[in-house]
C-alpha positions in Angstrom: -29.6 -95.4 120.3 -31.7 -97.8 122.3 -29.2 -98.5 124.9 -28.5 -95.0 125.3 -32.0 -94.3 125.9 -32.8 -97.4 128.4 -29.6 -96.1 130.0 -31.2 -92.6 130.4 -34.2 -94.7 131.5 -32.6 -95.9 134.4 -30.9 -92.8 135.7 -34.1 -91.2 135.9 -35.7 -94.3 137.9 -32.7 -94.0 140.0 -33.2 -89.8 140.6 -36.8 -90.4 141.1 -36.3 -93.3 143.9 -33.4 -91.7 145.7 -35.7 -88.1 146.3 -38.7 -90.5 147.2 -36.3 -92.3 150.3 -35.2 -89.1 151.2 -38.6 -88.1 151.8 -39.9 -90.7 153.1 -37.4 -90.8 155.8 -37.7 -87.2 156.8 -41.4 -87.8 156.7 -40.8 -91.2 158.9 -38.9 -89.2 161.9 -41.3 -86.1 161.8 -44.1 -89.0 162.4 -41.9 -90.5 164.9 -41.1 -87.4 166.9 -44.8 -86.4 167.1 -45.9 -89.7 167.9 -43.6 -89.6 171.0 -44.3 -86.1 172.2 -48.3 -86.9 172.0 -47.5 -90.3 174.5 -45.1 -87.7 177.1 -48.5 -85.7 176.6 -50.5 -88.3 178.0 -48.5 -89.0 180.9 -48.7 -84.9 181.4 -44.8 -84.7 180.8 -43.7 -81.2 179.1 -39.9 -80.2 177.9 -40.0 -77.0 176.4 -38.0 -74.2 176.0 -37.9 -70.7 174.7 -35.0 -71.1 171.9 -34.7 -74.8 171.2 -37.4 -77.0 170.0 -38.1 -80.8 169.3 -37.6 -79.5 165.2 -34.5 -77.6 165.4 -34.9 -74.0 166.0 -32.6 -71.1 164.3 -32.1 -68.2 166.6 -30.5 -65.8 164.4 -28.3 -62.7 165.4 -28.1 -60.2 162.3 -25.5 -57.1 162.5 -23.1 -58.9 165.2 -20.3 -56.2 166.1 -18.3 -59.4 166.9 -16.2 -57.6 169.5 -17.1 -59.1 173.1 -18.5 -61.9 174.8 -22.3 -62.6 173.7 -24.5 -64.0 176.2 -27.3 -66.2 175.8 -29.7 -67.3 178.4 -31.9 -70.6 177.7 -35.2 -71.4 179.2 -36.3 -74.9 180.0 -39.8 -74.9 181.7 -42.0 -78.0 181.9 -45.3 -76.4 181.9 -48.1 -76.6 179.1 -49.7 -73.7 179.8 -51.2 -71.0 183.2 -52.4 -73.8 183.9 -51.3 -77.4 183.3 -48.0 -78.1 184.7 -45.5 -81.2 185.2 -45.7 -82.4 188.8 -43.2 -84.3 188.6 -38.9 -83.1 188.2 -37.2 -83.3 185.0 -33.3 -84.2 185.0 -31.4 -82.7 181.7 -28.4 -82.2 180.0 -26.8 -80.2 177.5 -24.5 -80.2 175.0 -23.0 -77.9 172.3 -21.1 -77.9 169.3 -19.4 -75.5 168.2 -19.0 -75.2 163.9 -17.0 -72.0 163.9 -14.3 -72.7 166.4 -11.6 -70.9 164.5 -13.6 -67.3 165.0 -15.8 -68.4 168.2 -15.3 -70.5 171.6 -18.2 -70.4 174.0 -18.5 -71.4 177.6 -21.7 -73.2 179.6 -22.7 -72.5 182.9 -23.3 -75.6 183.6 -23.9 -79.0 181.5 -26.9 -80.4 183.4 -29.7 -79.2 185.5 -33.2 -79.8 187.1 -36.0 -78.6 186.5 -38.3 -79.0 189.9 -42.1 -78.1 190.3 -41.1 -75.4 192.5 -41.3 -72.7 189.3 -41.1 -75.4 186.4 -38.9 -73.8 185.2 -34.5 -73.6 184.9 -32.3 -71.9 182.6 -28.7 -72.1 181.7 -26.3 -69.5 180.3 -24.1 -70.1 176.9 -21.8 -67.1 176.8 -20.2 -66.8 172.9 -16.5 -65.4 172.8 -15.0 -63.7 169.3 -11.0 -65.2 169.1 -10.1 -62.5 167.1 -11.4 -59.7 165.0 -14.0 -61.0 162.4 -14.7 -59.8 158.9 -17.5 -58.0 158.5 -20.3 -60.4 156.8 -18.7 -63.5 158.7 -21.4 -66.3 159.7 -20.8 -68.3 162.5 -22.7 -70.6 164.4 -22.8 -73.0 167.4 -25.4 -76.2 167.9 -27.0 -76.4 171.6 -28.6 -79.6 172.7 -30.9 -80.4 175.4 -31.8 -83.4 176.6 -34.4 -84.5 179.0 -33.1 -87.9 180.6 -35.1 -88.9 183.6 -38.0 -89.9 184.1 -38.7 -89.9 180.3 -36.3 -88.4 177.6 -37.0 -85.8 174.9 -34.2 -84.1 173.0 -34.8 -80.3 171.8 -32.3 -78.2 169.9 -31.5 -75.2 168.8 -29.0 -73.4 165.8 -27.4 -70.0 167.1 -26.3 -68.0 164.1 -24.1 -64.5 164.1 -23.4 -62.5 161.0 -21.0 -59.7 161.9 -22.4 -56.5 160.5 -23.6 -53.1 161.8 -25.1 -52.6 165.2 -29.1 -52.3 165.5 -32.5 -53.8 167.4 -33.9 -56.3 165.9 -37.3 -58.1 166.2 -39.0 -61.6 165.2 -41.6 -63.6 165.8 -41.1 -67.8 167.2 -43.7 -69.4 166.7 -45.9 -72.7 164.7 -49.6 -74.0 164.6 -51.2 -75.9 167.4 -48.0 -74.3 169.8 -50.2 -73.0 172.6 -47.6 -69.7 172.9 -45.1 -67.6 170.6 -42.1 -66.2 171.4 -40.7 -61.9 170.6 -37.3 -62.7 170.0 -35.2 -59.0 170.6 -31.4 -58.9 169.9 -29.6 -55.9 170.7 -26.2 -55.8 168.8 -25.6 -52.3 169.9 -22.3 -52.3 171.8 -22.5 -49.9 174.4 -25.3 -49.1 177.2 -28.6 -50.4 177.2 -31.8 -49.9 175.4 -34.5 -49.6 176.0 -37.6 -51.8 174.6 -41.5 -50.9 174.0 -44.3 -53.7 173.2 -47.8 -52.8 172.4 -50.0 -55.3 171.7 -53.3 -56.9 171.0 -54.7 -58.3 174.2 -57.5 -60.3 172.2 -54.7 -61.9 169.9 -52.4 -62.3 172.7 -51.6 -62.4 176.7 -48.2 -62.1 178.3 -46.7 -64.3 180.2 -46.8 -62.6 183.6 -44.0 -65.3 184.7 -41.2 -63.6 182.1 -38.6 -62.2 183.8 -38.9 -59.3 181.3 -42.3 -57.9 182.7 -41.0 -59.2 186.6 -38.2 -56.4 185.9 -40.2 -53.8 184.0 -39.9 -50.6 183.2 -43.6 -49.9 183.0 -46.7 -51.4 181.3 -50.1 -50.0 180.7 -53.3 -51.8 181.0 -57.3 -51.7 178.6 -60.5 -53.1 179.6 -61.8 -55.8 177.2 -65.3 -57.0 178.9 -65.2 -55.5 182.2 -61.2 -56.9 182.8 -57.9 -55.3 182.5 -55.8 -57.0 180.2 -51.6 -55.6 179.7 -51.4 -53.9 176.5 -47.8 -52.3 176.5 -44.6 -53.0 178.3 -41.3 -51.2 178.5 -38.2 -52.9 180.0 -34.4 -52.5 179.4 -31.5 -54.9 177.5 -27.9 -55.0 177.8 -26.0 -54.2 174.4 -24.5 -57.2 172.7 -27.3 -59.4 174.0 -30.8 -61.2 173.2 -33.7 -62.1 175.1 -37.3 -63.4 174.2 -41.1 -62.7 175.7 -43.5 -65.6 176.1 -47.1 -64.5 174.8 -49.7 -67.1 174.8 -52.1 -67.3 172.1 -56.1 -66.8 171.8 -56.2 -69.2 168.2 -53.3 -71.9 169.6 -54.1 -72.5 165.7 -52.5 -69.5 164.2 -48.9 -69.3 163.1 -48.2 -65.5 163.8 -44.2 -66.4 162.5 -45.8 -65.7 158.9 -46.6 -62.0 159.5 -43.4 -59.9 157.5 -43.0 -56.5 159.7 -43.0 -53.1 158.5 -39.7 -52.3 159.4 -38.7 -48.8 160.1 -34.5 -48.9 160.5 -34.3 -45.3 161.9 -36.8 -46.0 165.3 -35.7 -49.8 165.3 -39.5 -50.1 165.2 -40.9 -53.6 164.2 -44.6 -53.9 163.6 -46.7 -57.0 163.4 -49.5 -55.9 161.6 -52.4 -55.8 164.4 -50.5 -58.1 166.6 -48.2 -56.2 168.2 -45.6 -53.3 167.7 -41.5 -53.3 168.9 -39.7 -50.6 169.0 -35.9 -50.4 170.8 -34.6 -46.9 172.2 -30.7 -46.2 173.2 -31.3 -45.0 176.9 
């Protein structure tokens, strides 16, 4: 009985210990990775992007038809803000992985790149190719890695997900605390024609990015005055079916973490809203 109890003893040491490494080492690299972005802060050095990030983000494509090529088109800017920009250029590279193969192959536009402070900014384009017919409620999904080499490195990464599954417009919110801007990500699944998208949203809470290619090839986009100044409010511009983009809107409270706020979701208008934040809505044109 006793040894049957020291032995129980140690098994629970040995749980206990094993969860603490794991944590501690996850804890370790999230200190590590912060420490190193605040020193390429100081030496005014920014890699960013809109769909990968130095903690992996997960760009997720509900309701995937699964029945053409899927296009994806990745930002890479070096700029902090309106205002504070790299004056120097970044060399990159990029890498992907692809977990899925037997459903999915993909193809890259190119596998490195520069970003120059002409615009600092560059993108490159992942298109996503089905191999066959999938099953409805199939998951696959593809790794992307980008990684700053020259003059200082910084790695940032992103998951790309696709469950097959009806078409629709879909809406959601990128975003964390301290991030000085958030991200609208809109997938259109639809497969046929393009759609057309409506934002209306809180100036005071939020300013768009008037260097987003989105708002560069508007529809339209109305304007209110907030202390004497017009500030955008709405914006209307179209998407290709079987395709995603995202909207950069920078943040009054850099504090808040806006990726918290669930939407009321109303299926038949593909409207999304935000609670005061702002309101999506996708149209078939």
């Amino acid at each position: 009985m006793k040894n049957k109890y020291k032995r129980r003893k140690l098994i629970l040491i040995i749980t206990i210990s094993l969860i603490l490494l794991s944590f501690t080492a996850s804890f370790g690299r999230y200190v590590i990775v912060n420490i190193h972005d605040l020193y390429l802060r100081t030496m005014k050095f920014y890699f960013q992007s809109d769909k990968l990030g130095a903690t992996q983000k997960v760009f997720r494509i509900d309701n995937w038809p699964g029945l053409r090529e899927y296009p994806i088109t990745v930002e890479l800017n070096s700029r902090k803000n309106y205002l504070e920009k790299t004056d120097y250029d970044i060399q990159y590279n990029v890498q992907v992985t692809d977990y899925s193969a037997q459903y999915i192959s993909y193809s890259l536009d190119k596998t490195s790149g520069v970003i120059d402070t002409s615009d600092n900014s560059d993108t490159f384009n992942l298109t996503i190719t089905p191999t066959g017919t999938l099953p409805v409620g199939a998951l696959v999904y593809i790794e992307v890695e980008a990684k700053a080499t020259n003059p200082y490195t910084k790695t940032l990464k992103g998951r790309f997900e696709f469950e097959v599954g009806k078409e629709e417009i879909t809406f959601e919110i990128s975003d964390e605390p301290g991030a000085p801007y958030l991200m609208v990500d809109v997938t259109n699944t639809i497969s046929a024609g393009t759609s057309l998208i409506t934002f209306d949203f809180d100036p005071s809470q939020i300013l768009l990015d008037l260097t987003n290619s989105n708002y560069l090839h508007k529809v339209s986009s109305n304007t209110t005055r907030i202390g004497g100044y017009d500030y955008i409010n709405n914006l209307s511009f179209n998407i290709n079916s079987e395709s995603s983009t995202s909207v950069r809107f920078y943040k009054q409270n850099v504090n808040a973490d806006y990726s918290t706020i669930s939407p009321t979701i109303n299926t038949n208008l593909n409207q999304y809203t935000f609670g005061s934040l702002i309101t999506c809505k996708g149209t078939m044109n």
